[in-house]
C-alpha positions as CSV (number, residue, x, y, z in Angstrom):
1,X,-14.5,-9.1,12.7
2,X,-12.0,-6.5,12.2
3,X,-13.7,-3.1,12.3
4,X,-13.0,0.0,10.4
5,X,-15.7,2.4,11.5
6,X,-16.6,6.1,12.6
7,X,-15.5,5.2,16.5
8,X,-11.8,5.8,15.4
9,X,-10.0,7.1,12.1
10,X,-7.7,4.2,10.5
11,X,-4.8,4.3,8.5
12,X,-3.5,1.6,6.0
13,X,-0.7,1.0,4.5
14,X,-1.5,0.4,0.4
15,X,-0.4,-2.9,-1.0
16,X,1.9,-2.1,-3.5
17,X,3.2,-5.2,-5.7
18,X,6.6,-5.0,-5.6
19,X,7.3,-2.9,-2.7
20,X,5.5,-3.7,0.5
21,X,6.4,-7.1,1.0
22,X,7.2,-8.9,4.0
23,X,10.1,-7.3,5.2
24,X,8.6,-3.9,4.6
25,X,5.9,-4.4,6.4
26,X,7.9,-5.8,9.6
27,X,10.2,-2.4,9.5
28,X,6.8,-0.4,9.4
29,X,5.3,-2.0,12.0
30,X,8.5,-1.1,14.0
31,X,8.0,2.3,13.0
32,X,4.6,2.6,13.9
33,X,1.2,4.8,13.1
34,X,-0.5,2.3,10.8
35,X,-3.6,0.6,11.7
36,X,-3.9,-2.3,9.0
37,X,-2.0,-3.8,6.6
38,X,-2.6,-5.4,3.2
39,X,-0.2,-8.3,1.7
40,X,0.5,-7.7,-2.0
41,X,-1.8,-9.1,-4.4
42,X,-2.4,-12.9,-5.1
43,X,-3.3,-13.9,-8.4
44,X,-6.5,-16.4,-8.4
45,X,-6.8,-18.2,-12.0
46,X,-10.1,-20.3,-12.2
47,X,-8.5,-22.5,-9.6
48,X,-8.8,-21.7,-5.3
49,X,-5.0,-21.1,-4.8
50,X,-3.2,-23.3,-1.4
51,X,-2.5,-22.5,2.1
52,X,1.2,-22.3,0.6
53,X,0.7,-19.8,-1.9
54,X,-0.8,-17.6,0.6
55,X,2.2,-18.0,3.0
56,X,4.4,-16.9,0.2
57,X,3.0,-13.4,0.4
58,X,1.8,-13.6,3.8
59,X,4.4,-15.2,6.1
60,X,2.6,-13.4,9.3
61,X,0.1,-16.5,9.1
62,X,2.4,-18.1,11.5
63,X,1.5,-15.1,13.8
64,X,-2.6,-15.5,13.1
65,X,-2.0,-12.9,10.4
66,X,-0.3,-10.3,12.5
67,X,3.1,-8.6,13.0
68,X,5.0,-8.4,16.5
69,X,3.5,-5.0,17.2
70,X,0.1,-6.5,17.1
71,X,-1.3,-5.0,13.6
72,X,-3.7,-7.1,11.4
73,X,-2.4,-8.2,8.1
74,X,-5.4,-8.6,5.4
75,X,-5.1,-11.1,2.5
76,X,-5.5,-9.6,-1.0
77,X,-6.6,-11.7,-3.6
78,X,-7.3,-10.2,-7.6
79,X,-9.2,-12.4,-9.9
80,X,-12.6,-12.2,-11.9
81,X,-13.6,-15.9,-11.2
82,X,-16.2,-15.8,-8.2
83,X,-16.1,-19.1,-6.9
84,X,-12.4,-19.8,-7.2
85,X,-12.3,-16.6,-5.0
86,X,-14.3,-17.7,-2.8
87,X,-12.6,-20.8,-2.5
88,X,-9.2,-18.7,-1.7
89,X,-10.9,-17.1,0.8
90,X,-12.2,-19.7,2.9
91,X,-8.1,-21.5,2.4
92,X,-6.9,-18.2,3.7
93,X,-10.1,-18.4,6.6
94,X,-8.9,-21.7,7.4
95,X,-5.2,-20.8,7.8
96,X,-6.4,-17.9,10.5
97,X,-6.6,-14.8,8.3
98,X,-8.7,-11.8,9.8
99,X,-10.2,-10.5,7.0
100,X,-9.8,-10.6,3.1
101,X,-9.6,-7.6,0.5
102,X,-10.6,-7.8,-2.9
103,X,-8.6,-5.9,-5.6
104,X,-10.1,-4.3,-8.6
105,X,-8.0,-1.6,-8.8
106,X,-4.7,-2.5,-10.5
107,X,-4.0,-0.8,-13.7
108,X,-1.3,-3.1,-14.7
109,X,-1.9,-4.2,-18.2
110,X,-0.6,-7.1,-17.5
111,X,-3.0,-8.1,-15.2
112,X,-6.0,-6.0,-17.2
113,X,-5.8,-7.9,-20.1
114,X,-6.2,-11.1,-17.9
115,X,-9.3,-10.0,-17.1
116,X,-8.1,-9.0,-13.2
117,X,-8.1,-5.8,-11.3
118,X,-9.5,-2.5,-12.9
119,X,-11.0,-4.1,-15.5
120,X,-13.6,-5.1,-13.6
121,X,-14.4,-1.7,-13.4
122,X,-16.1,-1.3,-16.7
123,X,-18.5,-3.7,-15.4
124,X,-19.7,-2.5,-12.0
125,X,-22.2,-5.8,-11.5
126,X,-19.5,-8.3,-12.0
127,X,-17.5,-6.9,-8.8
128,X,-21.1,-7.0,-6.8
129,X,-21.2,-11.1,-7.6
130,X,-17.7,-11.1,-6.6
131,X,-18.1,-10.1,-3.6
132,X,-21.3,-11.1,-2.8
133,X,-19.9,-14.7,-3.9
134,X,-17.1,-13.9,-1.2
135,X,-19.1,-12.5,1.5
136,X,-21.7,-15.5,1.2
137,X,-18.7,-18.1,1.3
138,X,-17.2,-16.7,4.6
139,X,-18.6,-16.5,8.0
140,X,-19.4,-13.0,9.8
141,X,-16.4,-12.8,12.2
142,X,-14.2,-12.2,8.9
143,X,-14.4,-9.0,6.9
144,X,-14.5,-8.6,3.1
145,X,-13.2,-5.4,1.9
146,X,-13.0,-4.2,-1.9
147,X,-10.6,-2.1,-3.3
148,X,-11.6,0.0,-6.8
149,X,-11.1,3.6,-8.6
150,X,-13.0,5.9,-10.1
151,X,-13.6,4.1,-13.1
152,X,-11.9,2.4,-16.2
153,X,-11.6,4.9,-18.9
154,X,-14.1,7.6,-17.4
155,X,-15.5,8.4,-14.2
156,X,-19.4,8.0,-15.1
157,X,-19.8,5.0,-13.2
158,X,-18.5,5.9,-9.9
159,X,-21.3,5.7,-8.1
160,X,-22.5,2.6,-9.2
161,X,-19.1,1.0,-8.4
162,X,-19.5,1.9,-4.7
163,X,-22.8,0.8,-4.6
164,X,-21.7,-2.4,-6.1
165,X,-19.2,-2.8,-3.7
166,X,-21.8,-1.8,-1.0
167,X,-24.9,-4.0,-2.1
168,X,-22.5,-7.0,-2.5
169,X,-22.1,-6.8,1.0
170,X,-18.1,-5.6,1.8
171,X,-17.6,-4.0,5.0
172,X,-15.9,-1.2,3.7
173,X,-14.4,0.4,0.8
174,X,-11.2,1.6,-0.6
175,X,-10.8,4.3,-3.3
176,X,-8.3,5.1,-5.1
177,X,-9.3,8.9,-6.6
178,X,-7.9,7.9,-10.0
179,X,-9.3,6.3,-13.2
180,X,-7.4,3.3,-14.4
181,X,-6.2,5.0,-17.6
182,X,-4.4,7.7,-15.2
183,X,-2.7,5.3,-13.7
184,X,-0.3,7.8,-10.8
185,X,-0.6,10.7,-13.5
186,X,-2.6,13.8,-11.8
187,X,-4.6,14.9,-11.0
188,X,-6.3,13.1,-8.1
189,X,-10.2,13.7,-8.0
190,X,-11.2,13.7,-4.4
191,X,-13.9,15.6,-4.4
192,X,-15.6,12.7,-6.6
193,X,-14.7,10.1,-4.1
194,X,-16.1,12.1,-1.1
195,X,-19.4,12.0,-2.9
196,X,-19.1,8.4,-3.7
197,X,-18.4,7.8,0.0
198,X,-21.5,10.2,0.8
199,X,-23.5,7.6,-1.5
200,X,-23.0,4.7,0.2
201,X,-23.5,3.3,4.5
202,X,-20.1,1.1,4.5
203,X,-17.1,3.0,5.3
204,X,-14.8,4.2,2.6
205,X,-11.2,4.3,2.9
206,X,-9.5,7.3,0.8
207,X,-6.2,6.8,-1.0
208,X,-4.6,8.6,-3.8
209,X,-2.0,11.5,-3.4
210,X,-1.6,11.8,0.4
211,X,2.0,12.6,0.9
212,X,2.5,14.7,4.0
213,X,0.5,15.5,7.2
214,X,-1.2,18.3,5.1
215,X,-2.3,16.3,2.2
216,X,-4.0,13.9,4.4
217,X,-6.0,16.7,6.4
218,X,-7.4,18.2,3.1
219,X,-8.2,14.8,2.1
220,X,-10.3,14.3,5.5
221,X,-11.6,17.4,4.7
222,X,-12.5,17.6,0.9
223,X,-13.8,13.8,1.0
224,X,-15.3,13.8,4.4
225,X,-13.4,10.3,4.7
226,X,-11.9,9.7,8.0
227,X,-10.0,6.5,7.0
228,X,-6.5,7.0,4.6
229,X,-4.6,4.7,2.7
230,X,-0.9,5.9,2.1
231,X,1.2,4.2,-0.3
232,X,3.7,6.3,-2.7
233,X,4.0,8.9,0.2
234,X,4.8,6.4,3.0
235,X,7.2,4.6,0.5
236,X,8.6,7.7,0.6
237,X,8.3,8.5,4.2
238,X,8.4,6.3,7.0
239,X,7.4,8.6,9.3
240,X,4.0,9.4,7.3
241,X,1.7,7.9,9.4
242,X,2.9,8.9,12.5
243,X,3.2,13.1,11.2
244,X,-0.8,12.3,10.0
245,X,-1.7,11.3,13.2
246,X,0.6,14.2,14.7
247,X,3.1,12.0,16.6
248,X,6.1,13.5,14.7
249,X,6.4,16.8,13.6
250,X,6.6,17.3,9.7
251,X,10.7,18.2,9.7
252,X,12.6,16.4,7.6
253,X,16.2,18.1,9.2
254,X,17.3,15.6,11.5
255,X,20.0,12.8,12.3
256,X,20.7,10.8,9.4
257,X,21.2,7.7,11.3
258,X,17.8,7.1,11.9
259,X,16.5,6.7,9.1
260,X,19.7,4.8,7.8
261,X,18.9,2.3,11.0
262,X,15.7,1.7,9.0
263,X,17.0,0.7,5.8
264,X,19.8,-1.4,7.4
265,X,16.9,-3.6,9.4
266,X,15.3,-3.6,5.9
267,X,18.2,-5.2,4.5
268,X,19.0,-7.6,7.1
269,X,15.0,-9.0,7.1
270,X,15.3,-9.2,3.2
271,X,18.3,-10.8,3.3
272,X,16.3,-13.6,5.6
273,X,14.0,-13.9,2.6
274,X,15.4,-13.4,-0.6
275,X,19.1,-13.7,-2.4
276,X,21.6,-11.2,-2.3
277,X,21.1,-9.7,-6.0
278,X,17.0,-8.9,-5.5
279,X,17.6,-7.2,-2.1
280,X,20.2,-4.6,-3.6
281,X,17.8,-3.5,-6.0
282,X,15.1,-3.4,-3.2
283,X,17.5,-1.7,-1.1
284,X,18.2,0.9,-4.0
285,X,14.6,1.4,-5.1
286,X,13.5,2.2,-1.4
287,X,16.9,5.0,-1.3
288,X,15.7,6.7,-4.1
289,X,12.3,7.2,-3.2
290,X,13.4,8.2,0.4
291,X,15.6,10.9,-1.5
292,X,11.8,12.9,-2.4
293,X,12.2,13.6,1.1
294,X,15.2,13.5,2.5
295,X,17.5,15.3,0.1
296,X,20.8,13.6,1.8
297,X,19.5,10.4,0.2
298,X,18.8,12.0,-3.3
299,X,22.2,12.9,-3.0
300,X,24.1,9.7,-2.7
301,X,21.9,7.6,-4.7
302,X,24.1,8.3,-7.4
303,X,26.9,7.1,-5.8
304,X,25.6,3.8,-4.5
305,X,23.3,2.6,-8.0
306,X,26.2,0.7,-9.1
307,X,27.3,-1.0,-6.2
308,X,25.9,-5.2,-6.1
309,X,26.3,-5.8,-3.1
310,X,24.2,-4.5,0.1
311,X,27.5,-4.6,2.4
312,X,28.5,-2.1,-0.3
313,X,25.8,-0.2,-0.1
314,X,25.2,0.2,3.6
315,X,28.7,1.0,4.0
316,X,28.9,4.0,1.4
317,X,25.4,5.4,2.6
318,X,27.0,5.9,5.8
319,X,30.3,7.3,5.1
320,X,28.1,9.6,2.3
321,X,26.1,10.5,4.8
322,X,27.8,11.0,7.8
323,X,30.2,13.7,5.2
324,X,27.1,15.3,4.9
325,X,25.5,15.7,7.4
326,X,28.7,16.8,9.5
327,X,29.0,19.7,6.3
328,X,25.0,20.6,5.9
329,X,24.4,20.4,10.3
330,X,24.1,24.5,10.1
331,X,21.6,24.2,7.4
332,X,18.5,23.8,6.3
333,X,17.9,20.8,3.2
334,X,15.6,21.7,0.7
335,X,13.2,19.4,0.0
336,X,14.4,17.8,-3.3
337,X,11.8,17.2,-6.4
338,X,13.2,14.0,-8.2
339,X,9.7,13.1,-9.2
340,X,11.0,11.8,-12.7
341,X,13.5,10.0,-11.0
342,X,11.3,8.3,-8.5
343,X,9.5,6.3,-10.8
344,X,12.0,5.0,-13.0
345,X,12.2,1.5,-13.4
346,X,9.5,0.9,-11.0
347,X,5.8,0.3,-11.9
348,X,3.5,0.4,-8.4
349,X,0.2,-1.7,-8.7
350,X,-1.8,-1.8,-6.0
């Protein structure tokens, strides 16, 4: 079974619909830090879904659910229907999966109003029979992991949700320190999901507002949870995991052509997987969310949002940038607050 447990801290990378897919998750595996990955979510009706759907979302299966680098991909499934979950489960046991993650955390309303993700929150004993249903269905070696909030439309429940997740037998927990209703708004409440975490044996997994090296160390310390899931900030930041874990130093002043190496393997591996017209707005959402950071980035977005093609796009990002950097390489960028801008267009559900 894959273990998350006190012998050594873990970091995740969230699985944000929309955003870490496939080739997202092969660049960051390149890029190194992270500990486990989650696929995006897969939507289980009252009907087990096939060995193909899951592939769809989770090409590493031809790899026994792991990248190149050798990190474990989990399968997340989102549903309220027990035994069709269960029945996912063992079709993702059967294809070689290591472990599966259960999502009751999305505050989509899509998905909310068909009865899926955080609406399950409300009623804490329905995600104990889902996961009990789960557990029960699967052998030991694989693990069963639930991922929830604080609560629906309050917080007064928080508790029992972990112990719901806890008595239904998951082998650890993720939280996101947000109500559903918050959605991202702030503020985060980690102080609340350090006591849930104190309230329960099973490992919990904190997640919520970790954007830099700092963030994630008064995390650790206000929650007393070793384990982090980043989403928003590693979006954001490549590099996150590895400045948590001390690797790189927190210094966003350096050589352009790194991170532009990134996004141009990004392209190239979406390009493998998708047509043309849905990887330039990939390719645009990640540049503007890397411009929170790197303020060359939230410079040229502007002048690259109207190009459709990603030829286009790669090329003026490095004649933009190489202008730049050659002007600003006596200086030192401030970090620029597009926080507005960064979620424009672009609804993360994770």
């Amino acid at each position: 079974m894959l273990l998350v447990d006190s012998s050594k801290p873990r970091i995740f990378l969230a699985p944000m619909e929309g955003v870490v897919d496939y080739p997202l998750r092969r660049i960051y595996s390149q890029v190194g830090g992270y500990d486990i990955f989650v696929t995006e979510f897969i939507r289980v009706l009252q009907e087990p879904v096939t060995e193909r759907e899951i592939f769809k979302y989770a090409p590493e299966m031809r790899e026994g659910y792991s990248t190149a680098e050798g990190i474990p991909v989990l399968v997340q499934f989102l549903g309220s229907h027990p035994e069709a979950l269960a029945e996912s489960a063992l079709v993702a046991a059967d294809s070689g999966c290591v472990g599966i993650d259960l999502n009751f955390g999305c505050p989509a309303k899509t998905v909310n109003r068909h009865d899926g993700g955080a609406t399950l929150l409300k009623d804490p004993m329905r995600i104990r029979t889902v996961v009990e249903t789960v557990r029960k269905a699967l052998p030991p070696k694989y693990s069963v992991s639930a991922k929830v909030r604080l609560g629906f439309d309050s917080k007064d429940h928080a508790m029992e949700i972990a112990k719901a997740a806890e008595d239904g037998g998951a082998s650890w927990l993720t939280v996101h320190a947000r109500t559903k209703i918050q959605m991202y708004q702030p503020p985060v409440d980690w102080p609340l999901l350090g006591r849930m975490a104190q309230s329960v044996k099973i490992p919990v997994v904190a997640n919520g507002d970790i954007w830099t090296a700092q963030d994630a160390e008064l995390c650790r310390q206000t929650t007393g949870c070793q384990h982090l899931m980043v989403g928003r900030g590693a979006f954001a930041d490549p590099w996150l995991a590895e400045r948590i874990r001390g690797i790189r130093r927190s210094d966003f002043n350096f050589d352009t052509k790194e991170l532009l190496a990134l996004v141009e393997r990004f392209a190239a591996v979406s390009l493998e997987h998708g047509p043309e017209r849905y990887v330039v707005k990939r390719v645009k959402q990640w540049i503007k969310h890397l411009g929170r950071n790197f303020t060359h980035f939230a410079l040229n977005f502007d002048t690259i949002k109207t190009l459709d093609t990603v030829e286009g796009i790669l090329e003026r990002m490095a004649q933009d940038n190489a202008l730049l950097y050659e002007a600003r390489q006596d200086s030192t960028p401030a970090r620029v607050k597009v926080y507005g801008a960064l979620n424009e267009g672009v609804v993360f559900v994770s």
